[in-house]
LOGU-623522 format. One record per residue (C-alpha): chain; residue number from 0; x, y, z; residue in one letter. Coordinates in Angstrom, 1 decimal, padded with zeros to 4 digits. Example, Ala and Ser with C-alpha at 12.3 -4.5 7.8 and 13.67 -1.06 7.14 Angstrom:
BEGIN
{"A",0,{012.3,-004.5,007.8},"A"};
{"A",1,{013.7,-001.1,007.1},"S"};
//
This chain:
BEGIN
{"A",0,{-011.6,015.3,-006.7},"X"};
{"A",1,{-014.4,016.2,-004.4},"X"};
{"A",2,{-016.2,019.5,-005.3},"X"};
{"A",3,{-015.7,020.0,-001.2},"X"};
{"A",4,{-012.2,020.8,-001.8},"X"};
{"A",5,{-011.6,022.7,-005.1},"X"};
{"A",6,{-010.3,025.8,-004.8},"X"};
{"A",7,{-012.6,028.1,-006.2},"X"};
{"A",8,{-013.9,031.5,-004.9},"X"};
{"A",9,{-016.5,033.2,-006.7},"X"};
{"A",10,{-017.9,036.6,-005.9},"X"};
{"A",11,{-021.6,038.0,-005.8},"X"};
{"A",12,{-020.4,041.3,-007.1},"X"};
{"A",13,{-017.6,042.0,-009.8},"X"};
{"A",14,{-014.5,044.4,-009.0},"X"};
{"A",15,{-015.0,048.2,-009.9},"X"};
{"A",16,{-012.0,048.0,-012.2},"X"};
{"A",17,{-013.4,045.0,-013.8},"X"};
{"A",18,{-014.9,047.0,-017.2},"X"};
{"A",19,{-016.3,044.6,-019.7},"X"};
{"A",20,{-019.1,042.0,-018.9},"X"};
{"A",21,{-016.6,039.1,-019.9},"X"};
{"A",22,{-014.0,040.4,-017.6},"X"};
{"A",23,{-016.5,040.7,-014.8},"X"};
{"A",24,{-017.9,037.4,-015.4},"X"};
{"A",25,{-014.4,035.6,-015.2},"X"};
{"A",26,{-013.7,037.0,-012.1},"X"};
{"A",27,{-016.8,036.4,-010.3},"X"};
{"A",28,{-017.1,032.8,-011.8},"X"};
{"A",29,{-013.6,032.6,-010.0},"X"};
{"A",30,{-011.8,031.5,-013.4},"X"};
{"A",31,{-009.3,033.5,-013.1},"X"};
{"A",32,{-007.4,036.2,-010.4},"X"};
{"A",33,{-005.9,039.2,-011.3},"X"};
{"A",34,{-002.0,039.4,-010.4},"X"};
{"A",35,{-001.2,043.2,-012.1},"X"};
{"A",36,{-002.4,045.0,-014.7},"X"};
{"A",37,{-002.3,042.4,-017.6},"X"};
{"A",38,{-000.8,039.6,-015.6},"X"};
{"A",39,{-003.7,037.0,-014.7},"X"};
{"A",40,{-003.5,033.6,-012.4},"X"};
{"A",41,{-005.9,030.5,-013.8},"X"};
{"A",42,{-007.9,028.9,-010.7},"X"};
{"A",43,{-008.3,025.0,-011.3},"X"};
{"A",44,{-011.3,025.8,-012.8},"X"};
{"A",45,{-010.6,028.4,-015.0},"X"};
{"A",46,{-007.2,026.0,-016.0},"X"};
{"A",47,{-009.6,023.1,-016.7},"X"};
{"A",48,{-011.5,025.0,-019.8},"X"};
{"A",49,{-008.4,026.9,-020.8},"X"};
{"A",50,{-006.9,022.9,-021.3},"X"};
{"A",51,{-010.3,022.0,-022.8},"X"};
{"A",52,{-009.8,024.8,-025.4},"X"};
{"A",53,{-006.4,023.6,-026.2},"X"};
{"A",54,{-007.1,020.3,-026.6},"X"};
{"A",55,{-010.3,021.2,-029.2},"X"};
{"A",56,{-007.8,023.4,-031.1},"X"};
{"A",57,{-005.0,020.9,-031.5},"X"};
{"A",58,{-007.4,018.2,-032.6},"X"};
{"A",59,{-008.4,020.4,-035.8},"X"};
{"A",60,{-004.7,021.7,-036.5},"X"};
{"A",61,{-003.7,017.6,-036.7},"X"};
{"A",62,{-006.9,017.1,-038.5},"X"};
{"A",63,{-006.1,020.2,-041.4},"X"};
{"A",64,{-002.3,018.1,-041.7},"X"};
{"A",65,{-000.7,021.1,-039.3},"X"};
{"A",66,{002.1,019.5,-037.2},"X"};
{"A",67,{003.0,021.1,-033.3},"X"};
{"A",68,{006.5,022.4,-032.4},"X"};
{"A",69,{007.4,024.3,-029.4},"X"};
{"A",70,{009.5,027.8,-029.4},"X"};
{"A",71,{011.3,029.8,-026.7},"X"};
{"A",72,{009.9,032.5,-025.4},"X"};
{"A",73,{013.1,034.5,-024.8},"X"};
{"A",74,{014.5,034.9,-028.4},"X"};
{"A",75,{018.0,036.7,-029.1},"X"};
{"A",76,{017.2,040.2,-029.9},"X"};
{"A",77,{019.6,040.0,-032.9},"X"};
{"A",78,{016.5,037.7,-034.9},"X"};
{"A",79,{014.5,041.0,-034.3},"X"};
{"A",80,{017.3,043.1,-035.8},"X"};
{"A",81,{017.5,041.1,-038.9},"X"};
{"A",82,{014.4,041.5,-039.6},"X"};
{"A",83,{013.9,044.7,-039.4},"X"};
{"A",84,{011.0,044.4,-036.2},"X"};
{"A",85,{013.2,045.6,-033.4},"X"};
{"A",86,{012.5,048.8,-034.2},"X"};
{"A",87,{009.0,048.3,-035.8},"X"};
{"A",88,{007.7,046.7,-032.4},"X"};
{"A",89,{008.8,049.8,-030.3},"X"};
{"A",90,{008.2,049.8,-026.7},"X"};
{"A",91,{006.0,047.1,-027.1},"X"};
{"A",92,{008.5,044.8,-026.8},"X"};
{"A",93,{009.9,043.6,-023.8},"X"};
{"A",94,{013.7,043.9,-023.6},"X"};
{"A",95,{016.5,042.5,-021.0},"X"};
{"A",96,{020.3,041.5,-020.8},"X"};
{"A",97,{021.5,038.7,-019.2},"X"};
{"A",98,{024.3,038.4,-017.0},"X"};
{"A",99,{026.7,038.7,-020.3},"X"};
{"A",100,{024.8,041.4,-021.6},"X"};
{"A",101,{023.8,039.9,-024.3},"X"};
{"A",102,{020.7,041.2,-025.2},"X"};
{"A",103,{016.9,039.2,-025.7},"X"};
{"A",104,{013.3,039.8,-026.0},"X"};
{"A",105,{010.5,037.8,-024.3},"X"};
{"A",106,{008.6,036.8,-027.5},"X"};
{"A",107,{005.6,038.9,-028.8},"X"};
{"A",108,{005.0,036.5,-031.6},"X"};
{"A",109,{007.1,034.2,-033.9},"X"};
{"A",110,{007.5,035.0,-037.2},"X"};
{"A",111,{011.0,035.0,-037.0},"X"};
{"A",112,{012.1,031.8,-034.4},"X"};
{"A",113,{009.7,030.4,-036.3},"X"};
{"A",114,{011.9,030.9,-039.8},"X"};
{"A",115,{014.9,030.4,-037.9},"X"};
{"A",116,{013.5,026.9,-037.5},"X"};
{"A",117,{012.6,026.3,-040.9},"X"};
{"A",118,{015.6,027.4,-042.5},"X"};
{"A",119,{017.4,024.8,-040.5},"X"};
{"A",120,{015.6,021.3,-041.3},"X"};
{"A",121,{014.0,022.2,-044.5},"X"};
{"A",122,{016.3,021.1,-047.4},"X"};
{"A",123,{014.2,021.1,-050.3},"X"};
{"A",124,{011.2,022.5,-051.9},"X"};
{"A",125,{010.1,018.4,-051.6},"X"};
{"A",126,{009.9,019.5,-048.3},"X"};
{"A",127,{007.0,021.6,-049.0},"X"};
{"A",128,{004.2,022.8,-048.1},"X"};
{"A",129,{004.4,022.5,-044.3},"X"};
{"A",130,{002.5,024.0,-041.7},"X"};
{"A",131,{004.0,024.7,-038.4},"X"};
{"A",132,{001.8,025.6,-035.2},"X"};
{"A",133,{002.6,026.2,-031.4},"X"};
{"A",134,{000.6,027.0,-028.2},"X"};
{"A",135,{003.3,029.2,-026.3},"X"};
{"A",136,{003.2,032.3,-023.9},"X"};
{"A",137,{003.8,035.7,-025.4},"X"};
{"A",138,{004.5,038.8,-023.9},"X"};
{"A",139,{003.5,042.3,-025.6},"X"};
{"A",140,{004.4,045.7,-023.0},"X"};
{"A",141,{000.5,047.0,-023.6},"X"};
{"A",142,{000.0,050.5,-022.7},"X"};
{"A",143,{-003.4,050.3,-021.3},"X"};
{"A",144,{-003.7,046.6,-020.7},"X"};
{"A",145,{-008.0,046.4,-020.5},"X"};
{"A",146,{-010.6,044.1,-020.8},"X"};
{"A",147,{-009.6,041.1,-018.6},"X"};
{"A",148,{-008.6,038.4,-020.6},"X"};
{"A",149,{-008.5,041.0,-024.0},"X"};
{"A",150,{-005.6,042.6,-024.0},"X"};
{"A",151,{-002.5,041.1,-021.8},"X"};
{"A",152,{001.0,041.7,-020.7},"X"};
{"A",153,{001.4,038.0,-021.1},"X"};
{"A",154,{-000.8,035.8,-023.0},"X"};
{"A",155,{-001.3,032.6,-024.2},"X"};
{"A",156,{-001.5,032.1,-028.6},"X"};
{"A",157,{-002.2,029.6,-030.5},"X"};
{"A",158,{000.0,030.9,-034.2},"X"};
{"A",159,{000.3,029.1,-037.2},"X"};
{"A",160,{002.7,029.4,-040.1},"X"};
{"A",161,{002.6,027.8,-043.3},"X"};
{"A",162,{005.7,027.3,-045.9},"X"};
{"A",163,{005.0,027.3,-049.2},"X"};
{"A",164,{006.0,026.4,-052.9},"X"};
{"A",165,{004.3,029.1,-054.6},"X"};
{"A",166,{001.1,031.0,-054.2},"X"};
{"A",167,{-001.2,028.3,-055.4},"X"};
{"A",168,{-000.2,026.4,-052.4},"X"};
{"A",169,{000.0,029.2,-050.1},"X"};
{"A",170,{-003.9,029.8,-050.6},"X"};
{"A",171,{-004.2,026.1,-050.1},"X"};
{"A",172,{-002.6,025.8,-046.6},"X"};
{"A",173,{-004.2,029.6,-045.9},"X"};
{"A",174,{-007.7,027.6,-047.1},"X"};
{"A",175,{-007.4,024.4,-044.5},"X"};
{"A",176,{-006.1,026.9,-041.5},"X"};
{"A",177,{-009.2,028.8,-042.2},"X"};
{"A",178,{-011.7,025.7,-042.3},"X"};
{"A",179,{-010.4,024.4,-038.9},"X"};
{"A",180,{-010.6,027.9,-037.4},"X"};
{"A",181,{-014.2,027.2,-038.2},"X"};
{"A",182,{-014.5,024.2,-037.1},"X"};
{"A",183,{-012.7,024.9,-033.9},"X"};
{"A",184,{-015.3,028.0,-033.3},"X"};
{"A",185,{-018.1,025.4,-033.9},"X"};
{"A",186,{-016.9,022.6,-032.0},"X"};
{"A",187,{-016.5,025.7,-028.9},"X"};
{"A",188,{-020.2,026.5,-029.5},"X"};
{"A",189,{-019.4,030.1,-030.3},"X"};
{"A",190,{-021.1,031.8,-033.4},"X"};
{"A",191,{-018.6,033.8,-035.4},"X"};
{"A",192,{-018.4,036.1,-038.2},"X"};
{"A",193,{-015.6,036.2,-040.8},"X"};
{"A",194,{-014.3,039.4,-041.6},"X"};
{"A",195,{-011.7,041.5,-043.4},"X"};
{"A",196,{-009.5,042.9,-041.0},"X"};
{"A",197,{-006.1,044.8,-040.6},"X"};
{"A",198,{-002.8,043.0,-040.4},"X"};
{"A",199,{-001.4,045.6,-037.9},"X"};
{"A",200,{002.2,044.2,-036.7},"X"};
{"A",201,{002.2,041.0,-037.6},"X"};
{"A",202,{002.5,042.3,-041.6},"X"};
{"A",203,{000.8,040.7,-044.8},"X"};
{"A",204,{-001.4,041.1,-047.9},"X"};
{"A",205,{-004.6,039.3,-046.3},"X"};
{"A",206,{-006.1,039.1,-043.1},"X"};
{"A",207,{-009.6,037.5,-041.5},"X"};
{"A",208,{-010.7,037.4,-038.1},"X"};
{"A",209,{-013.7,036.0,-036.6},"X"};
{"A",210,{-015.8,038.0,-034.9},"X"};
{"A",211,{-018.3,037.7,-032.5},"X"};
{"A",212,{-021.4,040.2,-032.4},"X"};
{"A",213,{-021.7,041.0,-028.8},"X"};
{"A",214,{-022.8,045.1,-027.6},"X"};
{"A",215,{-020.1,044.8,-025.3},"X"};
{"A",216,{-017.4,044.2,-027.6},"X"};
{"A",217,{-014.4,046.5,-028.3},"X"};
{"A",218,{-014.4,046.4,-031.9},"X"};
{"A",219,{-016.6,047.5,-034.8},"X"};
{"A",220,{-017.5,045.8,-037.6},"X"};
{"A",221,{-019.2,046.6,-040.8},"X"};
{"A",222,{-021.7,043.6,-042.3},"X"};
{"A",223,{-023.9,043.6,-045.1},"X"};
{"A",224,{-026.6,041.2,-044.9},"X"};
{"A",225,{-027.5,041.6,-048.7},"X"};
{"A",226,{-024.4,041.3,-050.7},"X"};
{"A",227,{-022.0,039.7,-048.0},"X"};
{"A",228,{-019.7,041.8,-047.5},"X"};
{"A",229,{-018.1,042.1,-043.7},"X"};
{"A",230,{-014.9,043.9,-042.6},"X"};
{"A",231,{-013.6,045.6,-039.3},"X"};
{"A",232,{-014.2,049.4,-039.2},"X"};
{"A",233,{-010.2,049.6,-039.3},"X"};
{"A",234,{-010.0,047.6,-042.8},"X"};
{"A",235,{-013.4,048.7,-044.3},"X"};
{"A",236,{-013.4,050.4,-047.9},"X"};
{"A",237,{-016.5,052.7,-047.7},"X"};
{"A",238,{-018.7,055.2,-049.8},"X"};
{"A",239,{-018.4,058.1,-048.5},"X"};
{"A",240,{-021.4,061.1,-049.1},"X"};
{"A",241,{-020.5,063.1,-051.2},"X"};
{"A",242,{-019.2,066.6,-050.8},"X"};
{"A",243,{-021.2,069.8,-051.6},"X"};
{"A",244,{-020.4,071.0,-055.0},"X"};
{"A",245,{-019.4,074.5,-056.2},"X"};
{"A",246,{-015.7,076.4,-057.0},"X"};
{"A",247,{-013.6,078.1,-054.9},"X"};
{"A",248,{-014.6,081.2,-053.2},"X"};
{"A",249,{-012.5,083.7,-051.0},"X"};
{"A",250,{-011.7,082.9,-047.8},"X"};
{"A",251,{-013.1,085.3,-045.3},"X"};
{"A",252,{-012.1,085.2,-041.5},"X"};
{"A",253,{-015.3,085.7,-038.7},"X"};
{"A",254,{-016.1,085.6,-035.7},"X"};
{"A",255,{-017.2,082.4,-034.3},"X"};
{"A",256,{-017.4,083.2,-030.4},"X"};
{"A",257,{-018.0,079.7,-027.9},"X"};
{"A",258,{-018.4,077.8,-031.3},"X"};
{"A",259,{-015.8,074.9,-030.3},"X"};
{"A",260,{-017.2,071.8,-032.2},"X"};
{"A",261,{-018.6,070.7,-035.5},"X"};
{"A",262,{-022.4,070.5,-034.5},"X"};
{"A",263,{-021.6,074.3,-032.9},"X"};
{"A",264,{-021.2,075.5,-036.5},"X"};
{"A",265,{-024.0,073.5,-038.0},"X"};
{"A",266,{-026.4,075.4,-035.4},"X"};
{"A",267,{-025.1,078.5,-035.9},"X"};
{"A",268,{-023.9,079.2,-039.3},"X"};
{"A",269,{-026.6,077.2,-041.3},"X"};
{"A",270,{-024.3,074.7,-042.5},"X"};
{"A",271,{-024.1,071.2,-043.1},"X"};
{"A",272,{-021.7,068.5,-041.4},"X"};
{"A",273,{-020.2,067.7,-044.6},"X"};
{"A",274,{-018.9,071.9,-045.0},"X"};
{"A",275,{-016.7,071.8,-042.4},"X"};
{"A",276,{-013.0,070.9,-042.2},"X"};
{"A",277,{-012.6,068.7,-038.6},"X"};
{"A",278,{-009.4,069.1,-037.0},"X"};
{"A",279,{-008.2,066.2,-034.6},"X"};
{"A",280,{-004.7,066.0,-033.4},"X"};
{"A",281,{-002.4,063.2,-032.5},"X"};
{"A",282,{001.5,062.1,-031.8},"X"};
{"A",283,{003.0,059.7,-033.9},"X"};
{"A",284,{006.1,057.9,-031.8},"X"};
{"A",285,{005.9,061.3,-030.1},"X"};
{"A",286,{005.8,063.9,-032.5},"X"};
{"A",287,{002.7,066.1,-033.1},"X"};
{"A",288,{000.3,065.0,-036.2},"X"};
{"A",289,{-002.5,067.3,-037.1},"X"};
{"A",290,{-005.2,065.6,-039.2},"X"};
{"A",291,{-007.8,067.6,-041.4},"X"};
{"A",292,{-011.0,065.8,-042.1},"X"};
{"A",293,{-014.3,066.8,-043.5},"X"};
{"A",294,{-016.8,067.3,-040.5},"X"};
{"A",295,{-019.4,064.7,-040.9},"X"};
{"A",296,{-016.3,061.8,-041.2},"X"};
{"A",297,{-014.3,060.4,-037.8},"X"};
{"A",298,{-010.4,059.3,-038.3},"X"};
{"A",299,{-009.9,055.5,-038.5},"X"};
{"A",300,{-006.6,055.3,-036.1},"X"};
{"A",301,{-005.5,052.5,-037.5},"X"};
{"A",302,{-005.5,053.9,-041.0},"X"};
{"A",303,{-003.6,056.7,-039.9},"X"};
{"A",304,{-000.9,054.7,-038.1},"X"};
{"A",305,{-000.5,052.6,-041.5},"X"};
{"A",306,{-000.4,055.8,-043.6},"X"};
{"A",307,{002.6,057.0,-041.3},"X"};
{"A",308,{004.1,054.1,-040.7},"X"};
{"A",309,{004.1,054.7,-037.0},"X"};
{"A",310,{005.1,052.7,-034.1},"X"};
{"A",311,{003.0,054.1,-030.9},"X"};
{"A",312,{000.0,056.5,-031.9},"X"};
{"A",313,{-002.3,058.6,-029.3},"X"};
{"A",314,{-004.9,061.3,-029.7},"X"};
{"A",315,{-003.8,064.5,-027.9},"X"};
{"A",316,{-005.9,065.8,-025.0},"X"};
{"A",317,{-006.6,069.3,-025.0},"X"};
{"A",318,{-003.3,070.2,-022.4},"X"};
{"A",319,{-001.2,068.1,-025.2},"X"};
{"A",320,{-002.8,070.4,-027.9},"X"};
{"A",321,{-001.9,073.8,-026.2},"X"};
{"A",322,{001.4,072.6,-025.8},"X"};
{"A",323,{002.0,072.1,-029.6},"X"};
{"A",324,{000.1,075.3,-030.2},"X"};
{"A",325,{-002.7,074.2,-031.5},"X"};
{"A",326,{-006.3,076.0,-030.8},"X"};
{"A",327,{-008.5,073.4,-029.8},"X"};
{"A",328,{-012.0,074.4,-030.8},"X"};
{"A",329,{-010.8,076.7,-033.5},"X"};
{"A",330,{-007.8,074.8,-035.0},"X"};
{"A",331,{-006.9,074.8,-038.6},"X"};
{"A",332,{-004.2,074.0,-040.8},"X"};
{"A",333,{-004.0,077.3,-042.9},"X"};
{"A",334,{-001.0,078.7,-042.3},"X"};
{"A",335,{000.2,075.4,-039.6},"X"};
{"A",336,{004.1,075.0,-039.3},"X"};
{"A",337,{006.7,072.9,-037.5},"X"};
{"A",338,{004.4,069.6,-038.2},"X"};
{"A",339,{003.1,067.2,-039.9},"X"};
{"A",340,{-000.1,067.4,-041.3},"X"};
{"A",341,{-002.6,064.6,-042.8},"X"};
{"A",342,{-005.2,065.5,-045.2},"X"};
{"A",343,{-007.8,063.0,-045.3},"X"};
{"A",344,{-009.0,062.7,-049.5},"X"};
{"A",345,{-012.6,063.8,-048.1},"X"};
{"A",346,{-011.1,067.5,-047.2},"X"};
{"A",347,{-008.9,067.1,-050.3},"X"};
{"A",348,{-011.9,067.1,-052.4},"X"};
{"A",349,{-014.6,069.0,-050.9},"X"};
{"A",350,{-014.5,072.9,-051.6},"X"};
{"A",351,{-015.6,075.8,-049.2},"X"};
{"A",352,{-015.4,074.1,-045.6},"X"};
{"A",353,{-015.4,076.4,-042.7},"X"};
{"A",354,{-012.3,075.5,-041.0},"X"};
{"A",355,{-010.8,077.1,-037.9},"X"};
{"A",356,{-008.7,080.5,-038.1},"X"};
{"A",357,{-006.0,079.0,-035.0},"X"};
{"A",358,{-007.3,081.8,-032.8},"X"};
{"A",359,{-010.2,081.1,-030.2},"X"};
{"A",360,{-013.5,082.3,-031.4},"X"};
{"A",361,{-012.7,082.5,-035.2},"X"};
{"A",362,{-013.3,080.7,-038.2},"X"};
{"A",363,{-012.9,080.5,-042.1},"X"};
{"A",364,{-015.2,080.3,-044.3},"X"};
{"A",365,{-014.3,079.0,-048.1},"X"};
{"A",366,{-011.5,077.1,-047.2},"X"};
{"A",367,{-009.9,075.0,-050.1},"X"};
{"A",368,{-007.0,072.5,-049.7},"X"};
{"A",369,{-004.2,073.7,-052.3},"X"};
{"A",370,{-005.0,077.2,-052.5},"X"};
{"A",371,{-005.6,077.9,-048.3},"X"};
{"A",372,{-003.6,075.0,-046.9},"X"};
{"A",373,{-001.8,071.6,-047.8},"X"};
{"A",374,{-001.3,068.0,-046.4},"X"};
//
C-alpha cells in the first residue's frame, strides 16, 4: 500500500492528559488512539508492530517446546468460585449476566480456563510436562487506569502455563520460559534486567520480571552491581539502620505546636529520623488501617496489602483521616481503638520514638511498643 494513503495522524504536541513519555510518544507517533480511560484503538501502524511483536514472541514459545491454544474471554463465574478468586479479585473483576442470568466474567487472566482445559485431555502423568501458552484479550476494572499502554481496562497478554510431574520438572519448564523471555527481549532490541518481584494476584512461590531502567518508569527497583543482586522495591529484603539503643524511659506528653511531619521534629526537638514513630493511614477493602513505622523508613504498599490479605488498598487523604478520627500531623497509636493497627518490626524494635499524642500540637516522647501501644 502506498504511504499516500495510510491512515495515520501524528501530532506535533502530545495531549495534556498523556503523562508518561511512552504514552505521549504513542500518541503523537499516531500508534494508537485513545477510546476511554483504559480502552485504546491500534492505527495500522501501531497494529503492524503490535503483529510484529507477536509474531517474535510465538517464534521463541515454539522454539522453548511451548504449544498455542486459544481461551474465551468470557469464562463462567462459577470457575472463579471454585477457586476461591471471585472474591480474591474484588472489583477488579468485570462481572455480567446474560439473558438467563447466568452469571460470567470477562477474563482477567487464566489460571483457571486454563486448568479446566488440562484436566480434560490430559490422562496421564505420560502426558507430562506440557506447556500451554495463548495471546488473548484480558480485561482488569483498574481504578486509575494511567500510563497509556501501562495499565488498561482491556489488554492484550501473552500467559504461559506449564504442567508438571514434580518439581524437578517444574524448574525445567520455569527454566526454558525464562530463556525465551530473554531471547524474545533481545530479538525486540530492548535491554532488560531480571529481577525478584511480587506475585501479587496471580499467586506463587517465585516470581521475575524484566525490567527496563528508564527515569520515567513507574516502578523501582533495587540492583546491586557488586554481588548481583536485583529485586523490585515491593519484593526487596533489605538492611535496615539500625535503631538507637537504650531502655525504656517514661512517656512524657509536650507540646509540639505546627510540628506536623517527621523532618518538623528533627528540626525542632534535636532528634534523629530514626526516633520517631511515622504514622500513615490506609483502608483495606474499606476499612480504616493505621500503620506505625519508624520515621526514617516509608511503607512498601504492596507488603502491607500481602500482610492483610487485602483486596483494594488506598492511602487516606487528610479529609479520609478526620473522618476515622485520626490527627493527621499528630497521630499515634497509644491509646487507638475501633481499628486495625500494623506495626511495622522497625517500630517494634526501636525504643523511645516521639510519636504523636492524637491531639494537634502534641507529642510523646519515650514511646515503646508493648508497654505504650500494640500492633
Amino acid at each position: 500500500m502506498r504511504m499516500s494513503r495510510l491512515l495515520l495522524k501524528t501530532l506535533r504536541e502530545a495531549p495534556a492528559d498523556a503523562d508518561l513519555p511512552s504514552h505521549k510518544l504513542l500518541i503523537r507517533a499516531g500508534l494508537v488512539s485513545q477510546l476511554a480511560a483504559g480502552l485504546y484503538s491500534f492505527t495500522p501502524l501501531g497494529w503492524k508492530v503490535f503483529r510484529r511483536l507477536e509474531a517474535i514472541i510465538r517464534e521463541e514459545m515454539d522454539g522453548a517446546g511451548a504449544q498455542e491454544v486459544h481461551l474465551p474471554a468470557l469464562h463462567p463465574i462459577e470457575v472463579w468460585e471454585k477457586s476461591g478468586r471471585a472474591a480474591a479479585m474484588g472489583e477488579t473483576l468485570f462481572r455480567l449476566n446474560d439473558r438467563k442470568e447466568h452469571g460470567f466474567a470477562l477474563g482477567p487472566t487464566h489460571e483457571e480456563v486454563i486448568s479446566d482445559l488440562a484436566g480434560r485431555t490430559i490422562q496421564s502423568y505420560r502426558d507430562l510436562p506440557v506447556t500451554l501458552y495463548q495471546i488473548q484479550t484480558k480485561f482488569r476494572d483498574e481504578p486509575r487506569p494511567r500510563g497509556g499502554l501501562i495499565r488498561l481496562r482491556e489488554f492484550t497478554m501473552k500467559d504461559a502455563y506449564s504442567f508438571d510431574t514434580g518439581w524437578y520438572t517444574l524448574d525445567a519448564s520455569y527454566d526454558l520460559a525464562f530463556e525465551a523471555y530473554v531471547r524474545i527481549f533481545q530479538r525486540a532490541g530492548v535491554p532488560v534486567i531480571p529481577v525478584a518481584a511480587d506475585s501479587g494476584a496471580i499467586g506463587g512461590k517465585d516470581s521475575q520480571e524484566f525490567i527496563f531502567l528508564t527515569p520515567n518508569g513507574e516502578d523501582e527497583i533495587l540492583l546491586c552491581p557488586s554481588c548481583g543482586y536485583a529485586a523490585n522495591a515491593e519484593k526487596a529484603d533489605f538492611r535496615r539502620p539500625p535503631a538507637v539503643p537504650g531502655e525504656p524511659a517514661p512517656m512524657e506528653r509536650i507540646a509540639t505546636p505546627g510540628q506536623k511531619t517527621i523532618d518538623d521534629l528533627v528540626a525542632n526537638l534535636g532528634v534523629e529520623a530514626r526516633q520517631t514513630c511515622k504514622a500513615v493511614f490506609f483502608r483495606a477493602d474499606g476499612k480504616p488501617v493505621f500503620v506505625a513505622i519508624r520515621g526514617d523508613l516509608d511503607v512498601n504498599e504492596v507488603k502491607l496489602k500481602n500482610t492483610l490479605k487485602a483486596k483494594d488498598l488506598e492511602a487516606m487523604d487528610e479529609r479520609m483521616a478526620r473522618a476515622a478520627g485520626l490527627v493527621a500531623g499528630s497521630a499515634s497509636a497509644v491509646g487507638l481503638t475501633g481499628m486495625t493497627i500494623v506495626a511495622d518490626s522497625s517500630a517494634v524494635e526501636a525504643v523511645n520514638l516521639v510519636a504523636g499524642a492524637n491531639e494537634d500540637g502534641f507529642h510523646y516522647t519515650n514511646v515503646n511498643h508493648g508497654r505504650d501501644w500494640k500492633g
